[in-house]
mmCIF file of the N, C-alpha and C atoms, coordinates in Angstrom:
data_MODEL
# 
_entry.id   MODEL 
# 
loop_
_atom_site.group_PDB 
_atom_site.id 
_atom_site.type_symbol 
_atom_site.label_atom_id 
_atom_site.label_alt_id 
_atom_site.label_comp_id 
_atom_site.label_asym_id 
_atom_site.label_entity_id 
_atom_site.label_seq_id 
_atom_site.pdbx_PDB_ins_code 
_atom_site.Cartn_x 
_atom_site.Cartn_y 
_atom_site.Cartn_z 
_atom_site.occupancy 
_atom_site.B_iso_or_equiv 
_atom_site.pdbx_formal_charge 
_atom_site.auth_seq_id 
_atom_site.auth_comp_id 
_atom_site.auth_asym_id 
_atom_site.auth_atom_id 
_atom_site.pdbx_PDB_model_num 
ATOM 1   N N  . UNK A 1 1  ? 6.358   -18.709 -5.159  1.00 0.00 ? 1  UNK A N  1 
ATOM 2   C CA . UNK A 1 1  ? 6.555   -17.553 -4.320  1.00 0.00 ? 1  UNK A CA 1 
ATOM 3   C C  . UNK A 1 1  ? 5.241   -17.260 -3.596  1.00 0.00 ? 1  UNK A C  1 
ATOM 4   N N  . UNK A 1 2  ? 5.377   -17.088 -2.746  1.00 0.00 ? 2  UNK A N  1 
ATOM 5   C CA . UNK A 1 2  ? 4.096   -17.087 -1.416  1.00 0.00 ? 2  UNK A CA 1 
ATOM 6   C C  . UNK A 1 2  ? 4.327   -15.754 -0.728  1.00 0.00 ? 2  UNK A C  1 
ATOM 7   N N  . UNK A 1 3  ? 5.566   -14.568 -1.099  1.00 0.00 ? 3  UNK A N  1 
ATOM 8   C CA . UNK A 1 3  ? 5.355   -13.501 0.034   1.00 0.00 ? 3  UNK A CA 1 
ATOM 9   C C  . UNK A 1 3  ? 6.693   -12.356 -0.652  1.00 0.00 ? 3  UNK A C  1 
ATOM 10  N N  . UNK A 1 4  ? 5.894   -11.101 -0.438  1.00 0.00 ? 4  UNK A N  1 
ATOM 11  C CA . UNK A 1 4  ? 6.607   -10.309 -1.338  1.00 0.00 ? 4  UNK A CA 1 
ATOM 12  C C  . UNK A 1 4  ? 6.817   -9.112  -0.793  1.00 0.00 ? 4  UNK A C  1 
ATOM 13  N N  . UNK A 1 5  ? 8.066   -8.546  -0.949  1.00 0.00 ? 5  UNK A N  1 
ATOM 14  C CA . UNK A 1 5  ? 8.064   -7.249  0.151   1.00 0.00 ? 5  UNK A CA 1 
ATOM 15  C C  . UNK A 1 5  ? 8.055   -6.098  -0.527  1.00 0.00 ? 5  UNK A C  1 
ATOM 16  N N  . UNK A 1 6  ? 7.640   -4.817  -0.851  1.00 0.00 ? 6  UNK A N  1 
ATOM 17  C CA . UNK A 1 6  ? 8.287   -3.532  -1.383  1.00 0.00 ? 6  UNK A CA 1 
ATOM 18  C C  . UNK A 1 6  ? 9.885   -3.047  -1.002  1.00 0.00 ? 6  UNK A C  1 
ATOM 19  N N  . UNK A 1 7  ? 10.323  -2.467  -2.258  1.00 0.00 ? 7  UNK A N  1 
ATOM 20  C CA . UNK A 1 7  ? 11.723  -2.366  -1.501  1.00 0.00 ? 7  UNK A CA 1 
ATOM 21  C C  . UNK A 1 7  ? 11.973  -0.621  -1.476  1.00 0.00 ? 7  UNK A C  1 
ATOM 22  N N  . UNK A 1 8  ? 10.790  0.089   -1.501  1.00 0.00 ? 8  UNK A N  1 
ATOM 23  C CA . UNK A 1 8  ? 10.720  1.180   -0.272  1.00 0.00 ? 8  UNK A CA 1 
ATOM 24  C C  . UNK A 1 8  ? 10.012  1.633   0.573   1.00 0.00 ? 8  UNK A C  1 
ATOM 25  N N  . UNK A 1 9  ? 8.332   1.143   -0.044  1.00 0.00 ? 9  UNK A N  1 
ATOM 26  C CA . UNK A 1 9  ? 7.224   1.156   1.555   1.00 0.00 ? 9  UNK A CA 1 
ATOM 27  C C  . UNK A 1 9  ? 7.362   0.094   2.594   1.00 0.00 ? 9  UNK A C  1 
ATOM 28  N N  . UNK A 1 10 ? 6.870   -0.105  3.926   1.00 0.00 ? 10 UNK A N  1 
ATOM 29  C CA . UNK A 1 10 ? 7.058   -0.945  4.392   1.00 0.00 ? 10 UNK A CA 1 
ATOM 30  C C  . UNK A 1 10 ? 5.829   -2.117  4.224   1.00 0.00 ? 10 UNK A C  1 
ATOM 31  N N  . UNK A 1 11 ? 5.381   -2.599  3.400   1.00 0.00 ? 11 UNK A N  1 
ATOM 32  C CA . UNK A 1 11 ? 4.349   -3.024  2.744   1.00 0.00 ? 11 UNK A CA 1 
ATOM 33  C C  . UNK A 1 11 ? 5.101   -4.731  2.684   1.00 0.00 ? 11 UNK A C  1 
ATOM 34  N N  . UNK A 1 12 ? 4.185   -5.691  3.357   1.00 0.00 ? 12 UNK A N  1 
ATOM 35  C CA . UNK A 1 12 ? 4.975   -6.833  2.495   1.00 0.00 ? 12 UNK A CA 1 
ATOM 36  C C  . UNK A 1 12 ? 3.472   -7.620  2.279   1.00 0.00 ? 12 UNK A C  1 
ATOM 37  N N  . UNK A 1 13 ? 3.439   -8.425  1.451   1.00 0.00 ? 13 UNK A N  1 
ATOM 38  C CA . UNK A 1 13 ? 2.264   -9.181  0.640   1.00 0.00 ? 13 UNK A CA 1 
ATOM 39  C C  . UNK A 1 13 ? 2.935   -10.646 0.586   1.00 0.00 ? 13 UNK A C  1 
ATOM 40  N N  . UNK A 1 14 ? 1.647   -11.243 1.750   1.00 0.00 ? 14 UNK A N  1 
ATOM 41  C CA . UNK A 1 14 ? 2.125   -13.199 2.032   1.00 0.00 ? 14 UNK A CA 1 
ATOM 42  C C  . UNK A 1 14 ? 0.924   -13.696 1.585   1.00 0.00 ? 14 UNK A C  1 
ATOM 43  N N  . UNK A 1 15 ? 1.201   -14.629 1.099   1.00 0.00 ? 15 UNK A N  1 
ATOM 44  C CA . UNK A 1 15 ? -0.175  -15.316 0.420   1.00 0.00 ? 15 UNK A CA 1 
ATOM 45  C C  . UNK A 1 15 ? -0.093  -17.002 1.020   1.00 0.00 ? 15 UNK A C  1 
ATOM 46  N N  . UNK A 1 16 ? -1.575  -17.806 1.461   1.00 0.00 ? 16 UNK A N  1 
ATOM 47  C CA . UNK A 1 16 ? -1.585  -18.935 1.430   1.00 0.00 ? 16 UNK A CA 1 
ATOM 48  C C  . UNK A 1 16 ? -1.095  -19.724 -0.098  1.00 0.00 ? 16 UNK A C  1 
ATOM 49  N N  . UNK A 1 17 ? -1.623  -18.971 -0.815  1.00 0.00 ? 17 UNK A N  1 
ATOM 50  C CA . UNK A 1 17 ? -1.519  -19.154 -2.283  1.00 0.00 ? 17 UNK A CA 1 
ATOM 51  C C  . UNK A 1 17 ? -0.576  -19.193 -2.872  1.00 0.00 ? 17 UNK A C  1 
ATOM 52  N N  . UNK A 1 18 ? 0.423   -19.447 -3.861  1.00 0.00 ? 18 UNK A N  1 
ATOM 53  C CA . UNK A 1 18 ? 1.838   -18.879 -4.634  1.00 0.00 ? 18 UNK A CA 1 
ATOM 54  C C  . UNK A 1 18 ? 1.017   -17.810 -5.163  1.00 0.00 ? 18 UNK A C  1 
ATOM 55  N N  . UNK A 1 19 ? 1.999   -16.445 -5.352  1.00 0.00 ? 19 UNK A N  1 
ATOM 56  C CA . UNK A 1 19 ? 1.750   -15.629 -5.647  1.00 0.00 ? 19 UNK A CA 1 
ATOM 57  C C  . UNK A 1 19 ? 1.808   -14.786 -7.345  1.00 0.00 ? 19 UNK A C  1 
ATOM 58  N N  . UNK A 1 20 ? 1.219   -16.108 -8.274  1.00 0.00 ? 20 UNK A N  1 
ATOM 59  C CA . UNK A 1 20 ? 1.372   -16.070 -9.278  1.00 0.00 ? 20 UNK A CA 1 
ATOM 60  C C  . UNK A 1 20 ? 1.286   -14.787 -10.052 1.00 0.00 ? 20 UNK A C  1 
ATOM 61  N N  . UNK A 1 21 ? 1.694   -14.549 -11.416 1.00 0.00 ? 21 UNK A N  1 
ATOM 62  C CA . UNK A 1 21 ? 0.976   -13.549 -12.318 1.00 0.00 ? 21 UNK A CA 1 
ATOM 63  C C  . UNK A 1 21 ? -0.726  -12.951 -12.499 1.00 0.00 ? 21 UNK A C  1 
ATOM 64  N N  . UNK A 1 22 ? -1.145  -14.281 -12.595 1.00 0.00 ? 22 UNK A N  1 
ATOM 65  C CA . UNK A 1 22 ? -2.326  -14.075 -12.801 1.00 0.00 ? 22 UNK A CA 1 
ATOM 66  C C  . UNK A 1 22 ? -3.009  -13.625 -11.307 1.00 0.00 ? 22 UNK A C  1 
ATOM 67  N N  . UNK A 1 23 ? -2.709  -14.134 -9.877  1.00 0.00 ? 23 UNK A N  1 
ATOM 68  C CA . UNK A 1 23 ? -3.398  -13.278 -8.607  1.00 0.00 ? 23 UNK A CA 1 
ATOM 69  C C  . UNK A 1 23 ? -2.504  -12.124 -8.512  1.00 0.00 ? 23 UNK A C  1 
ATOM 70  N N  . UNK A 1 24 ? -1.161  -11.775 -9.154  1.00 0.00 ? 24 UNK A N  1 
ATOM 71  C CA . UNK A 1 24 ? -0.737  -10.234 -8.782  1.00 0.00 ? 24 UNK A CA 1 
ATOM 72  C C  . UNK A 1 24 ? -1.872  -9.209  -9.658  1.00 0.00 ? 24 UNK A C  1 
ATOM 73  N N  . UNK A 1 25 ? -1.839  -9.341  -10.641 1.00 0.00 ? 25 UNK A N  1 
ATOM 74  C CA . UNK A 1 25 ? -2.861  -8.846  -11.400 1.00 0.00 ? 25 UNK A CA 1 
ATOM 75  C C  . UNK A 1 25 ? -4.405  -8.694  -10.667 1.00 0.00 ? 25 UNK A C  1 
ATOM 76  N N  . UNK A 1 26 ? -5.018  -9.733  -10.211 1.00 0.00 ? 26 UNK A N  1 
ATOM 77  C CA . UNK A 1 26 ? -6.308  -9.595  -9.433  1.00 0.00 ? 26 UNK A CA 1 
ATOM 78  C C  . UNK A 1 26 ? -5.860  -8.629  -8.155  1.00 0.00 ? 26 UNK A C  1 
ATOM 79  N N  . UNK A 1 27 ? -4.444  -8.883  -7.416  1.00 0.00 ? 27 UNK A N  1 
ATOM 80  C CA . UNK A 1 27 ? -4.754  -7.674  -6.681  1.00 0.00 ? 27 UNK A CA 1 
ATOM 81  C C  . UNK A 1 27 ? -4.690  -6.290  -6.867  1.00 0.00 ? 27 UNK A C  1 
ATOM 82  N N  . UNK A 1 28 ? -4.297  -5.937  -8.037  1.00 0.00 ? 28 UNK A N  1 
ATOM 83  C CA . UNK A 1 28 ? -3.534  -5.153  -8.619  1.00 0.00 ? 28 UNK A CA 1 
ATOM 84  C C  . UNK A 1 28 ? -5.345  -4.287  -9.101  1.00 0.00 ? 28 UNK A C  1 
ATOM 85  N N  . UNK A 1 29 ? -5.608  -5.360  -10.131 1.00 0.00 ? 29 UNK A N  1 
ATOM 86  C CA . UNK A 1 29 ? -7.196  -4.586  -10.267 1.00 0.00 ? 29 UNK A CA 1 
ATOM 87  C C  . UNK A 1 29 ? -8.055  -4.114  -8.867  1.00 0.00 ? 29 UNK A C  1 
ATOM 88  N N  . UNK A 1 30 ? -8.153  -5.078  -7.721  1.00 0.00 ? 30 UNK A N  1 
ATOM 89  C CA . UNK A 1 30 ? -8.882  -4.717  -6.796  1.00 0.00 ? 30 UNK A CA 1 
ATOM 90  C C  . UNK A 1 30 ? -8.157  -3.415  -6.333  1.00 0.00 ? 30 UNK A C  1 
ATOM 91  N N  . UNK A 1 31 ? -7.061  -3.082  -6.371  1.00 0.00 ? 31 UNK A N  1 
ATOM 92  C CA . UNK A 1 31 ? -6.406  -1.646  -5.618  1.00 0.00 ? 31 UNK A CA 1 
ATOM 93  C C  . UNK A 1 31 ? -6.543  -0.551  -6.741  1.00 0.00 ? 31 UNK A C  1 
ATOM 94  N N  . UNK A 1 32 ? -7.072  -0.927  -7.719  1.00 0.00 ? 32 UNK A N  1 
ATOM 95  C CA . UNK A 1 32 ? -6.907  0.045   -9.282  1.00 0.00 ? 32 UNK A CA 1 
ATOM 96  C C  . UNK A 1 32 ? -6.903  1.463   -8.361  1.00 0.00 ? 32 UNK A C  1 
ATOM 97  N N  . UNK A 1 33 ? -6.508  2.324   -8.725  1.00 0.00 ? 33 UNK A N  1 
ATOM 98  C CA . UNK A 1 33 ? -7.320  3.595   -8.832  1.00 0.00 ? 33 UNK A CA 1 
ATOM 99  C C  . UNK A 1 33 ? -7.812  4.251   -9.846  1.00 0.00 ? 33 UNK A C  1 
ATOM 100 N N  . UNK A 1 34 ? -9.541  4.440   -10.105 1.00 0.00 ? 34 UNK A N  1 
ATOM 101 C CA . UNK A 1 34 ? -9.844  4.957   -11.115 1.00 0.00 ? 34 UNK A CA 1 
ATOM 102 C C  . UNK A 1 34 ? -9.927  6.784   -10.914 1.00 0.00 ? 34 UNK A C  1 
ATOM 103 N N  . UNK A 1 35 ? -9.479  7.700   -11.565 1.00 0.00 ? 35 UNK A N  1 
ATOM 104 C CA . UNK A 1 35 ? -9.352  8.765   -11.132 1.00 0.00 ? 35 UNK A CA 1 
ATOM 105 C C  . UNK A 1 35 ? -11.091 9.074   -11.454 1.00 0.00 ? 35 UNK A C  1 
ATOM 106 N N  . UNK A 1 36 ? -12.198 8.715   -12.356 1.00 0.00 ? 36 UNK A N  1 
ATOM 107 C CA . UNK A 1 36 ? -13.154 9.074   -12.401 1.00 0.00 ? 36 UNK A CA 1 
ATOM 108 C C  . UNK A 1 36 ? -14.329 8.541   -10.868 1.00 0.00 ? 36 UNK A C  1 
ATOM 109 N N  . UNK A 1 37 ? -13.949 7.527   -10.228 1.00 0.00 ? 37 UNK A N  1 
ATOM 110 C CA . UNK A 1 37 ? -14.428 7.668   -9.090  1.00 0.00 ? 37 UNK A CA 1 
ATOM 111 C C  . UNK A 1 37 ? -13.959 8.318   -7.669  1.00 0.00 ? 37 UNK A C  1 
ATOM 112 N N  . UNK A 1 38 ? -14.826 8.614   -6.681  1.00 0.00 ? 38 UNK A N  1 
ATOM 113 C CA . UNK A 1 38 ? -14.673 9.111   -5.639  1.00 0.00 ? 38 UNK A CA 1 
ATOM 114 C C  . UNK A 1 38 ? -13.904 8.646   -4.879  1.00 0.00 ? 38 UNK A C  1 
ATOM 115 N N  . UNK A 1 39 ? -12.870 9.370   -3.885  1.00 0.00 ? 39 UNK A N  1 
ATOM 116 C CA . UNK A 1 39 ? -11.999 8.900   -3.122  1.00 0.00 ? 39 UNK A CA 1 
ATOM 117 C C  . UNK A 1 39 ? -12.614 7.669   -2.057  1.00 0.00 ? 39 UNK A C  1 
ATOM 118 N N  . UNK A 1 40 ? -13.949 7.529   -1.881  1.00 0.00 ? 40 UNK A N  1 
ATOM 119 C CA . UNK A 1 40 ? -14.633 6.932   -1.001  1.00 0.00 ? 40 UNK A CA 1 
ATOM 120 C C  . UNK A 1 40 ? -14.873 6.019   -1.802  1.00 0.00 ? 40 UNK A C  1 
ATOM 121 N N  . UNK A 1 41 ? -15.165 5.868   -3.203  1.00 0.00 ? 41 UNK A N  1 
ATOM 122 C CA . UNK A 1 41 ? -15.372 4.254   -3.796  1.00 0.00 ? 41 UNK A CA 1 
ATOM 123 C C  . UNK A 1 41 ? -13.857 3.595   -4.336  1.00 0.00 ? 41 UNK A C  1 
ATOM 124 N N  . UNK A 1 42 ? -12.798 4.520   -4.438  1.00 0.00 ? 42 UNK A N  1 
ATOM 125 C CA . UNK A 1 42 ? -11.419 4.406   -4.546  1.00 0.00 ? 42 UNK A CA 1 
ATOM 126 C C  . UNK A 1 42 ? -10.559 2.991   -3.239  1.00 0.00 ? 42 UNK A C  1 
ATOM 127 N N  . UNK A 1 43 ? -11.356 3.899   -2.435  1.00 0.00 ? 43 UNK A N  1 
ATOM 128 C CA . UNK A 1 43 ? -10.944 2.601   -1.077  1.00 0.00 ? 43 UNK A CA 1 
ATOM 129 C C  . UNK A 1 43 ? -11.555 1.915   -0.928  1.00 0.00 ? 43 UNK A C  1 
ATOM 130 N N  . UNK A 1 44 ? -12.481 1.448   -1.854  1.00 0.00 ? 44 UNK A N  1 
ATOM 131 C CA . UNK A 1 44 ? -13.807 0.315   -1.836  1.00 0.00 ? 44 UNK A CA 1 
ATOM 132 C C  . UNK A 1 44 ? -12.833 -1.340  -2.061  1.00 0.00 ? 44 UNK A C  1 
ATOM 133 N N  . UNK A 1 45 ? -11.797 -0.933  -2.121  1.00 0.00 ? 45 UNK A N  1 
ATOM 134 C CA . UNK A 1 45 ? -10.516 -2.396  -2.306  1.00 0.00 ? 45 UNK A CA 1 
ATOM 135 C C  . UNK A 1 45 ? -10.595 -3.127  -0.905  1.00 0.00 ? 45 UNK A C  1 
ATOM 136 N N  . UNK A 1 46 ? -9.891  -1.820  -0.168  1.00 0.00 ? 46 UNK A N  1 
ATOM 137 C CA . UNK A 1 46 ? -9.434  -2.335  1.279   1.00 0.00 ? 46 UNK A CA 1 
ATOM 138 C C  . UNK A 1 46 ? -10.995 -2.663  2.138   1.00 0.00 ? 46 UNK A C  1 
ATOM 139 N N  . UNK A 1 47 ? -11.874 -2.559  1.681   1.00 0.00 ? 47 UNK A N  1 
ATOM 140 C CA . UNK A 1 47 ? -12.884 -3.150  2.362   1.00 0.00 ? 47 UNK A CA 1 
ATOM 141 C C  . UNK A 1 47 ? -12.800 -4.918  2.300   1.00 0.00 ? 47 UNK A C  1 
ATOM 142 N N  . UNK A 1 48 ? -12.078 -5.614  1.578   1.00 0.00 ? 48 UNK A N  1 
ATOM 143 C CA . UNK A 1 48 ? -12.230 -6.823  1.291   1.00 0.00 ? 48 UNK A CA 1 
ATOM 144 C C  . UNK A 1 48 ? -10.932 -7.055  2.181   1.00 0.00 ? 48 UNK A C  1 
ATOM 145 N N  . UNK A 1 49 ? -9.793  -6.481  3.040   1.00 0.00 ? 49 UNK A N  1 
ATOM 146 C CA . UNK A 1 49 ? -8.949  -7.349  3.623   1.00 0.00 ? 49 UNK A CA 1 
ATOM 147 C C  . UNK A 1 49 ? -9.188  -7.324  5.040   1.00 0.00 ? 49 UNK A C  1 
ATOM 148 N N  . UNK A 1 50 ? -8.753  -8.081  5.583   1.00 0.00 ? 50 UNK A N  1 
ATOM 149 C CA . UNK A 1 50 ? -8.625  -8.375  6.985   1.00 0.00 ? 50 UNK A CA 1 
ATOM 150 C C  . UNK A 1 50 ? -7.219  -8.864  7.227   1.00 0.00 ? 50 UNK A C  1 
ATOM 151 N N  . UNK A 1 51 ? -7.192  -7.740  8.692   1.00 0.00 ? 51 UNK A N  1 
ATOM 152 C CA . UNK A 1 51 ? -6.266  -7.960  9.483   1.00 0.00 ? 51 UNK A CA 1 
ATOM 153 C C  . UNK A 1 51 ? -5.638  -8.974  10.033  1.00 0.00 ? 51 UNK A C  1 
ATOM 154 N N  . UNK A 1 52 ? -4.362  -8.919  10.874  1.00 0.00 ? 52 UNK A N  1 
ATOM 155 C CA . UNK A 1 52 ? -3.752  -9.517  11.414  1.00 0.00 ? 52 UNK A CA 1 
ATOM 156 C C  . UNK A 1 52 ? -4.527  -10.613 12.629  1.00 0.00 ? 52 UNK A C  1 
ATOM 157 N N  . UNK A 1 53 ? -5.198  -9.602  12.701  1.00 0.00 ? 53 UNK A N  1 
ATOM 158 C CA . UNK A 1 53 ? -6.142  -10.183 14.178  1.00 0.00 ? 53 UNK A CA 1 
ATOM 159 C C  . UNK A 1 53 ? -7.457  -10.515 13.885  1.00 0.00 ? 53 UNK A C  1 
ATOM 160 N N  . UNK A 1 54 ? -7.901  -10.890 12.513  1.00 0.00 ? 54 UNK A N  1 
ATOM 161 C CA . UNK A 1 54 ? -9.220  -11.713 11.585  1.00 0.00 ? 54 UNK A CA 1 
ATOM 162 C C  . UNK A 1 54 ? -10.054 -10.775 11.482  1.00 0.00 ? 54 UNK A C  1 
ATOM 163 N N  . UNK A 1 55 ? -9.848  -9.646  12.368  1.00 0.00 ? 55 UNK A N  1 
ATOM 164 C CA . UNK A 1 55 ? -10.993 -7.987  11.432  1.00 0.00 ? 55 UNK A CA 1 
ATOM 165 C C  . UNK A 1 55 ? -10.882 -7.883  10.790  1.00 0.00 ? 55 UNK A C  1 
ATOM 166 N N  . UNK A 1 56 ? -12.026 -6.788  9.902   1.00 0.00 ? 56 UNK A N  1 
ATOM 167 C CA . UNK A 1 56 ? -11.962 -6.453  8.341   1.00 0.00 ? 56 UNK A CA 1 
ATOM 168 C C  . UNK A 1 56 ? -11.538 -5.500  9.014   1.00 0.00 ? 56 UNK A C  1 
ATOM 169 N N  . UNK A 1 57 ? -10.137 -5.096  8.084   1.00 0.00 ? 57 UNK A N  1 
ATOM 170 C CA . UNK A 1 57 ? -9.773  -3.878  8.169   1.00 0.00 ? 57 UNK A CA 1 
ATOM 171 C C  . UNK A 1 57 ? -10.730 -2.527  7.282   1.00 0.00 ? 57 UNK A C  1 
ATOM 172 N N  . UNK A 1 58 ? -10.464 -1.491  7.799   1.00 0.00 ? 58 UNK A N  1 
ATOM 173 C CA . UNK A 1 58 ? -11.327 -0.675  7.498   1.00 0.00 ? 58 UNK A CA 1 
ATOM 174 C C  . UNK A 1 58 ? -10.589 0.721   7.576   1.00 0.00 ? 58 UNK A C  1 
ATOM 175 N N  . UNK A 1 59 ? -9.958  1.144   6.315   1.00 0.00 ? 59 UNK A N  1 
ATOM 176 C CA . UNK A 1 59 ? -8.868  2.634   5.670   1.00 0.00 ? 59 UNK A CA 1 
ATOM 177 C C  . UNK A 1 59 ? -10.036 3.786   6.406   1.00 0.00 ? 59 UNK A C  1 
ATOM 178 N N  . UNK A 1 60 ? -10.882 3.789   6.986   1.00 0.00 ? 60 UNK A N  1 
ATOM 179 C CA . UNK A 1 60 ? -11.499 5.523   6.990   1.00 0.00 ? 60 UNK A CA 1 
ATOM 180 C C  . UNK A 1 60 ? -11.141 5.545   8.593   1.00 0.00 ? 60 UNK A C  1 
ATOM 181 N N  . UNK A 1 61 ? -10.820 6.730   8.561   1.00 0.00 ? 61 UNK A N  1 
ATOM 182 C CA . UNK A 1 61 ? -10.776 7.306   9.791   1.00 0.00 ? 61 UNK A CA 1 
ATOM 183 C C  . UNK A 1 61 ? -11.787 7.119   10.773  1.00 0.00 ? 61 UNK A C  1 
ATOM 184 N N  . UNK A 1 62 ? -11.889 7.063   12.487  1.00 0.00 ? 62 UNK A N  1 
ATOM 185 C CA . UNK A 1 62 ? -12.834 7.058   13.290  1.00 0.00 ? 62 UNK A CA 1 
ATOM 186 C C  . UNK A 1 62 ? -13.454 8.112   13.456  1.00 0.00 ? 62 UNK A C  1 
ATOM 187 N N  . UNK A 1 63 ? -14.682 8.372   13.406  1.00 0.00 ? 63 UNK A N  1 
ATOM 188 C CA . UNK A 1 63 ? -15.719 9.733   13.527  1.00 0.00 ? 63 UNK A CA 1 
ATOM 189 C C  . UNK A 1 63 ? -15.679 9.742   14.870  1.00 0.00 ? 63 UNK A C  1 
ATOM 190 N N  . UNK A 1 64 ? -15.117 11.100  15.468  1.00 0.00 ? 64 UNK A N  1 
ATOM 191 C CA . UNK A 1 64 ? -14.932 11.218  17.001  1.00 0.00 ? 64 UNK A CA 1 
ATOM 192 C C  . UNK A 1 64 ? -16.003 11.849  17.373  1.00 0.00 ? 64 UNK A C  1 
ATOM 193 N N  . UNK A 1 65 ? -16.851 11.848  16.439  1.00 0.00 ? 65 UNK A N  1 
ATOM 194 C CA . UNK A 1 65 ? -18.565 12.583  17.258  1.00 0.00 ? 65 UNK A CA 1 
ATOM 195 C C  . UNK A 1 65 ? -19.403 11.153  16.994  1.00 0.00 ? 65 UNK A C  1 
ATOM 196 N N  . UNK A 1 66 ? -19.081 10.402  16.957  1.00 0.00 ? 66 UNK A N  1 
ATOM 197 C CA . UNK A 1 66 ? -19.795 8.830   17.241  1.00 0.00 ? 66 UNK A CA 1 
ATOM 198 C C  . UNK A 1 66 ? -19.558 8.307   18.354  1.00 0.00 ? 66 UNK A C  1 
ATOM 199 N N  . UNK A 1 67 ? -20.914 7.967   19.091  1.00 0.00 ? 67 UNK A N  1 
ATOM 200 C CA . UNK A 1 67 ? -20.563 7.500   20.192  1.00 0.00 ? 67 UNK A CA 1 
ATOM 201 C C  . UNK A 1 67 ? -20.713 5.401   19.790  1.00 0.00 ? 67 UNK A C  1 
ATOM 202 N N  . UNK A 1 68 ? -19.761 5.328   20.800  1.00 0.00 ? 68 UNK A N  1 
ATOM 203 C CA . UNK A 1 68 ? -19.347 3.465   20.716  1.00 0.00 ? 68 UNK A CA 1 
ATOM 204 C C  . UNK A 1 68 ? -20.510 3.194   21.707  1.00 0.00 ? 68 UNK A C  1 
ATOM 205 N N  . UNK A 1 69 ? -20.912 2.036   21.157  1.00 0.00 ? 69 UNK A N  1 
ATOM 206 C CA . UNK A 1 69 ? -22.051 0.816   22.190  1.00 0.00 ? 69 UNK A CA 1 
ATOM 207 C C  . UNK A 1 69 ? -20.938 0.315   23.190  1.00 0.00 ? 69 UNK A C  1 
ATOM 208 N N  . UNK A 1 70 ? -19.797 -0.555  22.332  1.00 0.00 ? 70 UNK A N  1 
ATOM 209 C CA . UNK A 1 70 ? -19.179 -0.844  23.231  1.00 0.00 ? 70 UNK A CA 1 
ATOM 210 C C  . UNK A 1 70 ? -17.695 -0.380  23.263  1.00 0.00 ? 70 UNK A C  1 
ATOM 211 N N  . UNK A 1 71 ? -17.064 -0.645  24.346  1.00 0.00 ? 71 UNK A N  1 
ATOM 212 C CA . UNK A 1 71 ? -15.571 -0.723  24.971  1.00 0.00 ? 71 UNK A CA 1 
ATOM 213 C C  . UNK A 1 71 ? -14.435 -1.290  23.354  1.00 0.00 ? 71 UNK A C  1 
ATOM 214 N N  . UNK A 1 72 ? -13.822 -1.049  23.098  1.00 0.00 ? 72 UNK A N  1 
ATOM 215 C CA . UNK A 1 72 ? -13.161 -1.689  21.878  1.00 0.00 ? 72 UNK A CA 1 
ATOM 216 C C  . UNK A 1 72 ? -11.716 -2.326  22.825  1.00 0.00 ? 72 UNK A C  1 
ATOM 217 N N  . UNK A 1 73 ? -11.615 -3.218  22.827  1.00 0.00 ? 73 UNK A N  1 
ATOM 218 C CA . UNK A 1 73 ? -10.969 -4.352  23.322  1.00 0.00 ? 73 UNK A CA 1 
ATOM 219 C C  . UNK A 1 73 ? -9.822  -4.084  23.077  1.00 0.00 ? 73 UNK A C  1 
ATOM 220 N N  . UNK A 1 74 ? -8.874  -4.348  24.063  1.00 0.00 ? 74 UNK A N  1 
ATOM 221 C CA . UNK A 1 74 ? -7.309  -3.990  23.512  1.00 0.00 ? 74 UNK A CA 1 
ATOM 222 C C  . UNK A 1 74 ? -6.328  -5.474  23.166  1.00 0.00 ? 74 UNK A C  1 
ATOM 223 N N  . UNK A 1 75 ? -5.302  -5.499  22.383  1.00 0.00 ? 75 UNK A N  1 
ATOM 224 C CA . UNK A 1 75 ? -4.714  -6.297  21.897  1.00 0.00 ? 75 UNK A CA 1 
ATOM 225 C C  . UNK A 1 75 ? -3.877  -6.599  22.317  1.00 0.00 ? 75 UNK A C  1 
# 
């Protein structure tokens, strides 16, 4: 099995890999939530995936009092 869907978020999980026991578990730890850390080291998971389009995706919101160097490219 290589790709797995939720059957009520719209969430689906494809792997190059078969999607054995032992890597559901590794993703399973990387998403842990520990309630003794901070909501900000909580999402310290999703720092390790990348997108559709080979970015690291990145869960925090955009700071709209930051100014951009550059133009962000449209898709």
């Amino acid at each position: 099995m290589k790709k797995i869907r939720h059957s009520k978020l719209p969430i689906t999980l494809e792997s190059s890999d078969p999607l054995t026991p032992e890597m559901l578990h590794t993703i399973q730890l990387n998403l842990m939530y520990d309630e003794k850390d901070s909501k900000r080291e909580n999402l310290r998971g999703w720092e390790l995936w990348v997108d559709e389009y080979g970015e690291w995706f990145n869960p925090y919101p955009k700071d709209k009092n930051q100014m951009e160097l550059f133009n962000e490219l449209k898709k």
